[in-house]
Biopython code that builds the backbone (N, CA, C, O; Angstrom):
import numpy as np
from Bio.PDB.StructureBuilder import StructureBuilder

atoms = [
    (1, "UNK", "N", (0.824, -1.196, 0.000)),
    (1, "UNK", "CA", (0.000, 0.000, 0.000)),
    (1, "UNK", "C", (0.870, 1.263, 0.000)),
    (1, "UNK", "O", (0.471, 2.291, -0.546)),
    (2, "UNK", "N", (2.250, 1.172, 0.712)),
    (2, "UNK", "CA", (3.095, 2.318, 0.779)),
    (2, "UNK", "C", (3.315, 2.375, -0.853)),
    (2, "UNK", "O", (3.420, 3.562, -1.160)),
    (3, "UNK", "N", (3.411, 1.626, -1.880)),
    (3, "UNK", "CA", (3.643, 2.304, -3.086)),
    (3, "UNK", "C", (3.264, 3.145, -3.835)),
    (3, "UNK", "O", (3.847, 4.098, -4.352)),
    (4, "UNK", "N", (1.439, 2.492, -3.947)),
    (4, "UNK", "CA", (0.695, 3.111, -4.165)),
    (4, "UNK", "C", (0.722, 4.921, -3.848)),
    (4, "UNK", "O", (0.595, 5.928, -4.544)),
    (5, "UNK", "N", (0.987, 4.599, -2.254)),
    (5, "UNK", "CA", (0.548, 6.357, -1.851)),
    (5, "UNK", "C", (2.056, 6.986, -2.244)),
    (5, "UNK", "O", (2.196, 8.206, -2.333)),
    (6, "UNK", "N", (3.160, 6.074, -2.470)),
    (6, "UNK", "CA", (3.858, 7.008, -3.280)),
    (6, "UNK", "C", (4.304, 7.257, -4.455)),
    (6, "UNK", "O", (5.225, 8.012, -4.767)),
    (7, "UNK", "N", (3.477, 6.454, -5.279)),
    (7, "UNK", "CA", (3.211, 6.793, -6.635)),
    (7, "UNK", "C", (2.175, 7.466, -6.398)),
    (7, "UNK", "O", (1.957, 7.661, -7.593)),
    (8, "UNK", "N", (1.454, 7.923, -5.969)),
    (8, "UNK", "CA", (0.184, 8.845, -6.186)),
    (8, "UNK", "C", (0.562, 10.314, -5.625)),
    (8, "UNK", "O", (-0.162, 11.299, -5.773)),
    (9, "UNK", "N", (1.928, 10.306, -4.895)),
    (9, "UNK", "CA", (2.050, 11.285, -4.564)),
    (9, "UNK", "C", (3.159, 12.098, -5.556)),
    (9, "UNK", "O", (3.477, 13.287, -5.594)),
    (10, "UNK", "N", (3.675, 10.738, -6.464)),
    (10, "UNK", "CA", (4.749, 11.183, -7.056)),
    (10, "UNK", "C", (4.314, 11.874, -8.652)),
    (10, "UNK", "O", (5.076, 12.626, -9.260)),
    (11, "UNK", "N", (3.122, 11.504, -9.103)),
    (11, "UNK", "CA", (2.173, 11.785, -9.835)),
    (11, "UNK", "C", (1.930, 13.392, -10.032)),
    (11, "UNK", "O", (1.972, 14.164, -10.990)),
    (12, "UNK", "N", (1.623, 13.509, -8.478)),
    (12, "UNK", "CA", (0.932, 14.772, -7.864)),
    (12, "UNK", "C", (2.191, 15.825, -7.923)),
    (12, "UNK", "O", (1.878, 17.006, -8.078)),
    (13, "UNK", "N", (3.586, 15.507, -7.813)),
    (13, "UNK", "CA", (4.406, 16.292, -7.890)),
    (13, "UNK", "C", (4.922, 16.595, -9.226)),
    (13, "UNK", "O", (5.527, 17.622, -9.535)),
    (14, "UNK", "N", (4.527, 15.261, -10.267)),
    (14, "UNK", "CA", (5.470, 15.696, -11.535)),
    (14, "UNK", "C", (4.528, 16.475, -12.638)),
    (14, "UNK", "O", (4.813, 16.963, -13.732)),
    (15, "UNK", "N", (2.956, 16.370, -11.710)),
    (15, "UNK", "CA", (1.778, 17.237, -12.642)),
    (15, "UNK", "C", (2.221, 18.884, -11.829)),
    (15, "UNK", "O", (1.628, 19.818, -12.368)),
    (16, "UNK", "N", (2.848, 19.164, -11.038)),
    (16, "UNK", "CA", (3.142, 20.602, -10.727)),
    (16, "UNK", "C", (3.156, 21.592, -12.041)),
    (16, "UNK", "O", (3.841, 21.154, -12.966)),
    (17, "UNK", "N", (2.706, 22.472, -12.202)),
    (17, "UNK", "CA", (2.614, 23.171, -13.589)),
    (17, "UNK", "C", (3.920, 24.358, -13.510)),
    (17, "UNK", "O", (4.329, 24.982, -12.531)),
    (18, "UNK", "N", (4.240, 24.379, -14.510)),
    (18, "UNK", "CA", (5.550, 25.232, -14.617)),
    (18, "UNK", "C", (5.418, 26.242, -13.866)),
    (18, "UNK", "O", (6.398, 26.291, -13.123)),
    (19, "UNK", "N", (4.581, 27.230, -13.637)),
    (19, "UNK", "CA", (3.807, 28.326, -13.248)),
    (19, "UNK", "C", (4.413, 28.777, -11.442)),
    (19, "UNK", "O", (4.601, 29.833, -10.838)),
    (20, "UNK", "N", (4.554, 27.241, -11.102)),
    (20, "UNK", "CA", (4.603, 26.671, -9.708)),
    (20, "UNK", "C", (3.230, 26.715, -9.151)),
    (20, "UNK", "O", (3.213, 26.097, -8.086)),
    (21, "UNK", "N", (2.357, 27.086, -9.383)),
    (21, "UNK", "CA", (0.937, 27.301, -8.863)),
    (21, "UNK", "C", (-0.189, 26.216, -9.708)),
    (21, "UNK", "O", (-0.190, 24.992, -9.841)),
    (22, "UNK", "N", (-1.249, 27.452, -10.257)),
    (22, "UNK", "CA", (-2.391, 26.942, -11.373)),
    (22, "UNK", "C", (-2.006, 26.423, -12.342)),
    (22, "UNK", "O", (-1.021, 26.923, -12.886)),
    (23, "UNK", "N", (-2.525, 25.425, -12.833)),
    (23, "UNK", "CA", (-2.285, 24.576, -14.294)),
    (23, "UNK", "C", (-2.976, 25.633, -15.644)),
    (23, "UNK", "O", (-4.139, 25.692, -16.044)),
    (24, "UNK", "N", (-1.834, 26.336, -16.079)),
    (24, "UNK", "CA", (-2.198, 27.193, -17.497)),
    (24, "UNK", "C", (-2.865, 26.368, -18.655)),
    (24, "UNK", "O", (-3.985, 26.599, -19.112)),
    (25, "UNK", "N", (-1.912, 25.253, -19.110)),
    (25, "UNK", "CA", (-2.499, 24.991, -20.261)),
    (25, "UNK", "C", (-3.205, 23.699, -20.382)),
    (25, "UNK", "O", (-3.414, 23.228, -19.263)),
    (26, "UNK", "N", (-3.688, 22.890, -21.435)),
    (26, "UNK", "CA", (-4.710, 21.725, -21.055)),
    (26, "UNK", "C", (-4.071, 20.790, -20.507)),
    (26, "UNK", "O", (-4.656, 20.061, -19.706)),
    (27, "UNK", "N", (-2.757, 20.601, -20.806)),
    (27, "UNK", "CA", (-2.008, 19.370, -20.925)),
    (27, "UNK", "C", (-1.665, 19.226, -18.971)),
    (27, "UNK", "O", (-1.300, 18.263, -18.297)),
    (28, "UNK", "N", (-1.928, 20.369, -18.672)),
    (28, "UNK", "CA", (-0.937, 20.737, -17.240)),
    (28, "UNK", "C", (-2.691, 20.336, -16.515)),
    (28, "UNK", "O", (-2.921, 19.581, -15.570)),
    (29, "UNK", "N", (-3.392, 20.889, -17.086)),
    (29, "UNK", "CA", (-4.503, 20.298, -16.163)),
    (29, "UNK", "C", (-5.265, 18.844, -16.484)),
    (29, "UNK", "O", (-6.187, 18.370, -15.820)),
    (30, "UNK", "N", (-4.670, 18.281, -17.623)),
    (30, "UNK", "CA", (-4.658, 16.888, -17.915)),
    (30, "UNK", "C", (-3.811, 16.270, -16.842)),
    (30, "UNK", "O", (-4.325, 15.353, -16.201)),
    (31, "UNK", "N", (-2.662, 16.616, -16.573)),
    (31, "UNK", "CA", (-1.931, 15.911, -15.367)),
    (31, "UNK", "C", (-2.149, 15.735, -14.225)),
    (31, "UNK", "O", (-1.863, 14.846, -13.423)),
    (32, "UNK", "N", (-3.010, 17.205, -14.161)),
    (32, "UNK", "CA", (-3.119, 17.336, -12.676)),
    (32, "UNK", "C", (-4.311, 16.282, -12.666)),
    (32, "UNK", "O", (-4.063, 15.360, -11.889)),
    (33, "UNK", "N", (-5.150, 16.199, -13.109)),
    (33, "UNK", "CA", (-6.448, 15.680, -13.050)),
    (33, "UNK", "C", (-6.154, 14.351, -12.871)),
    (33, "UNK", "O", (-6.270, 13.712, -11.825)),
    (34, "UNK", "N", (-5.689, 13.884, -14.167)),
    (34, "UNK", "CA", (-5.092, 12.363, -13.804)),
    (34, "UNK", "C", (-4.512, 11.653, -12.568)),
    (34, "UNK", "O", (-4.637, 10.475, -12.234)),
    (35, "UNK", "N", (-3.582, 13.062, -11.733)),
    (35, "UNK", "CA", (-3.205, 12.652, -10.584)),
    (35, "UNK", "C", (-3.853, 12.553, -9.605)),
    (35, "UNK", "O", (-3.675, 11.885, -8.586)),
    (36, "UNK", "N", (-5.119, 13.651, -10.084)),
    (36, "UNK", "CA", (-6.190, 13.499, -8.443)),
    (36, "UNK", "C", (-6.946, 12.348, -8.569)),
    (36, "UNK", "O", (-7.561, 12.011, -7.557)),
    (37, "UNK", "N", (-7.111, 11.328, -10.034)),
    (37, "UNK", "CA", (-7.814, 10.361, -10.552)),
    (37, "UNK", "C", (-6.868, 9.140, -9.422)),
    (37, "UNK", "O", (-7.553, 8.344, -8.780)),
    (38, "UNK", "N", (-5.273, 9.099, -9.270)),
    (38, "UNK", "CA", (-4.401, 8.201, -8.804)),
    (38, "UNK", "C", (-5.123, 8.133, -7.334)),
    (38, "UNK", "O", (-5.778, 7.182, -6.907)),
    (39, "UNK", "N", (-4.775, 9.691, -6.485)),
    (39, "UNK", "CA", (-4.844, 9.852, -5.047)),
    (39, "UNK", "C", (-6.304, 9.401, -4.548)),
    (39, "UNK", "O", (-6.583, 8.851, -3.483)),
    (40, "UNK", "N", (-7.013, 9.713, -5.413)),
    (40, "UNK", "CA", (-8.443, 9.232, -5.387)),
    (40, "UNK", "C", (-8.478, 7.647, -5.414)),
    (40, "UNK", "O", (-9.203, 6.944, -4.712)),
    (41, "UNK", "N", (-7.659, 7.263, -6.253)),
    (41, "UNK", "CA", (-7.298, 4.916, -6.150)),
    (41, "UNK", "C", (-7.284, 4.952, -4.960)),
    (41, "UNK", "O", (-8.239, 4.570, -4.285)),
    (42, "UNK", "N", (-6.310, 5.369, -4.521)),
    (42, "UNK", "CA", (-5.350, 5.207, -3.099)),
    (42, "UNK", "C", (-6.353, 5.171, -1.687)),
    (42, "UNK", "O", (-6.506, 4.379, -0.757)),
    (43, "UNK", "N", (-6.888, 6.380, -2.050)),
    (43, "UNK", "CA", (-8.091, 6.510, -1.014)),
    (43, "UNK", "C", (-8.904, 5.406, -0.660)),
    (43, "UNK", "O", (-8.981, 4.772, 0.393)),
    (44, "UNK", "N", (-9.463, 5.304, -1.679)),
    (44, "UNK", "CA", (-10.249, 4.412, -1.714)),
    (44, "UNK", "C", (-9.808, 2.861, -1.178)),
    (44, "UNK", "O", (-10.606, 2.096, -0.636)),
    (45, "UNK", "N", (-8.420, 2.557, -1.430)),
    (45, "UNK", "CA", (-8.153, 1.061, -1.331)),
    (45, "UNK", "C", (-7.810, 1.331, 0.221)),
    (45, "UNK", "O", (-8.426, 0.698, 1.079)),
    (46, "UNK", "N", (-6.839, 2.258, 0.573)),
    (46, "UNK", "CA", (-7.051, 2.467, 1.853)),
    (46, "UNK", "C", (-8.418, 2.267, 2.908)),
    (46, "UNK", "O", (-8.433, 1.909, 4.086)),
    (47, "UNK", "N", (-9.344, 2.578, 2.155)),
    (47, "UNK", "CA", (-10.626, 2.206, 2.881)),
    (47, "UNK", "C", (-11.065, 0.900, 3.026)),
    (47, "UNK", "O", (-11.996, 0.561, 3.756)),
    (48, "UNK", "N", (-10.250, 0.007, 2.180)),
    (48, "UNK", "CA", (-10.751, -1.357, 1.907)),
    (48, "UNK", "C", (-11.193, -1.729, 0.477)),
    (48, "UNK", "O", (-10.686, -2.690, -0.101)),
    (49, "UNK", "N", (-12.034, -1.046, -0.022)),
    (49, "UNK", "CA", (-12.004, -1.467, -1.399)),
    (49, "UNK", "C", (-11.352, -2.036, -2.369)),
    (49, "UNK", "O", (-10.422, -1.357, -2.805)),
    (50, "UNK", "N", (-11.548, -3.224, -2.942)),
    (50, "UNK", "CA", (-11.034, -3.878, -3.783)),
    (50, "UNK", "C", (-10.508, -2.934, -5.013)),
    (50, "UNK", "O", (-10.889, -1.793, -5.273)),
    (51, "UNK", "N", (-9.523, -3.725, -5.705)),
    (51, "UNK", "CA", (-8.775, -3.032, -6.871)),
    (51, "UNK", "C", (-9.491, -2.227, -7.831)),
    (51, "UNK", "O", (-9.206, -1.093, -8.219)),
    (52, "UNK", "N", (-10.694, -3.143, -8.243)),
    (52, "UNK", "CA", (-11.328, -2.688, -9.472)),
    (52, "UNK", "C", (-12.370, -1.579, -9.191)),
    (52, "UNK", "O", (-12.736, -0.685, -9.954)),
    (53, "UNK", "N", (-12.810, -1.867, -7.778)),
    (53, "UNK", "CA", (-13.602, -0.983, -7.194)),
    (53, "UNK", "C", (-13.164, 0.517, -6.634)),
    (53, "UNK", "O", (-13.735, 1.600, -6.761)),
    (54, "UNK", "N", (-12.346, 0.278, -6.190)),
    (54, "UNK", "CA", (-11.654, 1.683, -6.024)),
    (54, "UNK", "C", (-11.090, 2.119, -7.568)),
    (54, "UNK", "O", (-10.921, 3.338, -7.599)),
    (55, "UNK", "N", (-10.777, 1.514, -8.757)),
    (55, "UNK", "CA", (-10.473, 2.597, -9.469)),
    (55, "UNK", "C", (-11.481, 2.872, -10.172)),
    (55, "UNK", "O", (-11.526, 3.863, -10.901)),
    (56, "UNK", "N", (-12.600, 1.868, -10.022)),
    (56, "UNK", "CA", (-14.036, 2.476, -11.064)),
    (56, "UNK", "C", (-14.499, 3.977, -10.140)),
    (56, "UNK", "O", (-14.849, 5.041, -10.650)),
    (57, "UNK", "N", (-14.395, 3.725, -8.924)),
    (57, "UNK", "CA", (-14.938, 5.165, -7.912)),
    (57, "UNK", "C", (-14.309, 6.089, -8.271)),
    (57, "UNK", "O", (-14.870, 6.879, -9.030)),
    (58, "UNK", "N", (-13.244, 6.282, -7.961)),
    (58, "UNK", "CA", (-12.029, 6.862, -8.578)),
    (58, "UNK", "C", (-12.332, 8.028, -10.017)),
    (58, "UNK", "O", (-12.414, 9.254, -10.086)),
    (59, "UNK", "N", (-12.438, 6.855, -11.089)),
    (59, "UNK", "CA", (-12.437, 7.370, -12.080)),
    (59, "UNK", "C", (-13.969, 7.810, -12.156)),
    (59, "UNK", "O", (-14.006, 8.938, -12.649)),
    (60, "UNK", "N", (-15.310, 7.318, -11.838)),
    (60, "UNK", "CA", (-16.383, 8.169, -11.382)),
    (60, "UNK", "C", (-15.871, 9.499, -10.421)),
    (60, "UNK", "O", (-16.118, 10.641, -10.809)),
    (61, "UNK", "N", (-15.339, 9.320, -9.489)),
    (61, "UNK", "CA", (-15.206, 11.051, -8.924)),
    (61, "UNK", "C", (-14.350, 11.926, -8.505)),
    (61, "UNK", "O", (-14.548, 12.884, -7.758)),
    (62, "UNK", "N", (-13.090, 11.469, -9.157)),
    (62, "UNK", "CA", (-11.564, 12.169, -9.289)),
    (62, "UNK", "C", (-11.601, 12.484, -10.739)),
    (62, "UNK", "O", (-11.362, 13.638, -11.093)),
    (63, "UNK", "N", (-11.865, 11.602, -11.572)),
    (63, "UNK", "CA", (-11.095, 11.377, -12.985)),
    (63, "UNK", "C", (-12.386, 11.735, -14.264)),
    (63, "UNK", "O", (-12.265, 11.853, -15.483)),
    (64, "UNK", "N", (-13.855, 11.854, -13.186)),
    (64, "UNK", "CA", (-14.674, 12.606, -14.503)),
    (64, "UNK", "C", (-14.700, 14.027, -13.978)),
    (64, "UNK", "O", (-13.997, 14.632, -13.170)),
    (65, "UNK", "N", (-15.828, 14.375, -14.767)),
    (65, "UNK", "CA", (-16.115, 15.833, -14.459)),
    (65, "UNK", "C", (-16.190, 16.375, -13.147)),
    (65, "UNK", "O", (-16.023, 17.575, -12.928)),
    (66, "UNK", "N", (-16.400, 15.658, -12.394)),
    (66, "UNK", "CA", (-16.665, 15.993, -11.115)),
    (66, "UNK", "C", (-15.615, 16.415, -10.400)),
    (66, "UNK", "O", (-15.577, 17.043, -9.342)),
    (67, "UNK", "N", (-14.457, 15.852, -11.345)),
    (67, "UNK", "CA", (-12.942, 15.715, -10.407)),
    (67, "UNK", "C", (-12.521, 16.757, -11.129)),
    (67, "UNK", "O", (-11.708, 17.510, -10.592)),
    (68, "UNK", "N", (-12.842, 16.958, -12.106)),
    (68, "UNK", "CA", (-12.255, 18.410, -12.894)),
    (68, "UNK", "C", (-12.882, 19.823, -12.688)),
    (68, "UNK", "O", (-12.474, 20.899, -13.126)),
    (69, "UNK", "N", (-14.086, 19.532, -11.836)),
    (69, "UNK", "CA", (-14.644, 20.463, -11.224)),
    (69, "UNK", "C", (-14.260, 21.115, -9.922)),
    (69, "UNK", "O", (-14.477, 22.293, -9.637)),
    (70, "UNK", "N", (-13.657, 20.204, -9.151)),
    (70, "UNK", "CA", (-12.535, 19.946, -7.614)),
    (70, "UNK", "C", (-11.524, 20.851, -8.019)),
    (70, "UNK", "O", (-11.198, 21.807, -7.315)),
    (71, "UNK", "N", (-10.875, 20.531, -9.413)),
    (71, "UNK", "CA", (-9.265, 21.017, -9.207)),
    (71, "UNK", "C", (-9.706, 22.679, -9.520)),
    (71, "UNK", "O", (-9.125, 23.637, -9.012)),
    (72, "UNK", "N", (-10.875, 22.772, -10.478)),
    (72, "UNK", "CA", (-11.161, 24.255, -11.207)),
    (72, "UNK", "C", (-11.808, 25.274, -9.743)),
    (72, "UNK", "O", (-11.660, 26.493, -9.656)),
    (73, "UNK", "N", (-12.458, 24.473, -8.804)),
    (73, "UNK", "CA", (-12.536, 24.981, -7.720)),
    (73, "UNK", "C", (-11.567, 25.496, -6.466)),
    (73, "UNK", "O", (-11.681, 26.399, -5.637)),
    (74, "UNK", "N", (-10.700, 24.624, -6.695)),
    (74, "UNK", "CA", (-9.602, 24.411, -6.080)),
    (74, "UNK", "C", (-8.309, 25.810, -6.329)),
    (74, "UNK", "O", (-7.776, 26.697, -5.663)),
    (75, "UNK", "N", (-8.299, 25.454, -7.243)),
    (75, "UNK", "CA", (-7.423, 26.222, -8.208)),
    (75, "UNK", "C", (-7.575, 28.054, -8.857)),
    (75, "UNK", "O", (-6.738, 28.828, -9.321)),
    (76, "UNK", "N", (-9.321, 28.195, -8.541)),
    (76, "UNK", "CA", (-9.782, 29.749, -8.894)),
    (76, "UNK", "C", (-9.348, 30.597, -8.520)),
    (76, "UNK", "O", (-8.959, 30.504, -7.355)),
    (77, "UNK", "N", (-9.158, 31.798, -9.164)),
    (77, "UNK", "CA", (-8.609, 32.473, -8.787)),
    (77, "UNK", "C", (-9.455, 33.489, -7.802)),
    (77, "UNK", "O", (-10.636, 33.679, -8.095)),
    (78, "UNK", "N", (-9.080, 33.938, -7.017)),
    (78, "UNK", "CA", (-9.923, 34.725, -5.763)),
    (78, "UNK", "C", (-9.468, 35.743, -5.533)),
    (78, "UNK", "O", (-8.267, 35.575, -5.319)),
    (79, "UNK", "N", (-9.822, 37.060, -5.420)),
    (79, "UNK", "CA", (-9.527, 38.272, -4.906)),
    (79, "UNK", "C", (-9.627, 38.854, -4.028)),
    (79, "UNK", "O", (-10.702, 39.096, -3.480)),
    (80, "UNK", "N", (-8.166, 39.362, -3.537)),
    (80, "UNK", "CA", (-8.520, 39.672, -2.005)),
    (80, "UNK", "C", (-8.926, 41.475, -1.742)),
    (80, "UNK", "O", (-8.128, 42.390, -1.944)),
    (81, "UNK", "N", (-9.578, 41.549, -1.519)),
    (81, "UNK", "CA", (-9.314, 43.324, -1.840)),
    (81, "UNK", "C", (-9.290, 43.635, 0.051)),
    (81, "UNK", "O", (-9.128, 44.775, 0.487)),
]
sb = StructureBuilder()
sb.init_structure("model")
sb.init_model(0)
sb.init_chain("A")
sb.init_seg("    ")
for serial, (resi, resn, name, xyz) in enumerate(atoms, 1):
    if name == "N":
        sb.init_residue(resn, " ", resi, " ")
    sb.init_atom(name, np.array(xyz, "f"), 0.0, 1.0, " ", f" {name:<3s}", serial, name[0])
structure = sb.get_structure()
């Protein structure tokens, strides 16, 4: 299980966007996404869930829209005045 969480973490570091921050272009938020699709496996098997089951969840709510909705939330830009 330690691999897993450090491939999922290692994922999470090599999707870092040049920027050092927000993912500019598609490809950078293709990575990132994919990686929250990994940390999202991880989670899940950590909980117990079987292989196939944690990555079908996974890819239902890291790796679809929902998960690309997380990072765009995540990631907005906010103003502080």
């Amino acid at each position: 299980m330690e691999k897993l969480i450090d491939n999922a973490l290692e994922a999470l570091r090599l999707a870092q966007p040049a920027s050092g921050f927000r993912p500019e272009t598609p490809e950078e938020w293709r990575k990132l996404h994919e990686a929250l699709e990994k940390l999202g496996y991880v989670i899940f098997r950590k909980t117990g869930l079987k292989h196939q089951d944690a990555k079908n969840l996974a890819r239902k709510t890291y790796g679809g829209p929902g998960g690309l909705m997380i990072l765009h939330l995540f990631f907005r830009e906010s103003k502080h005045d």
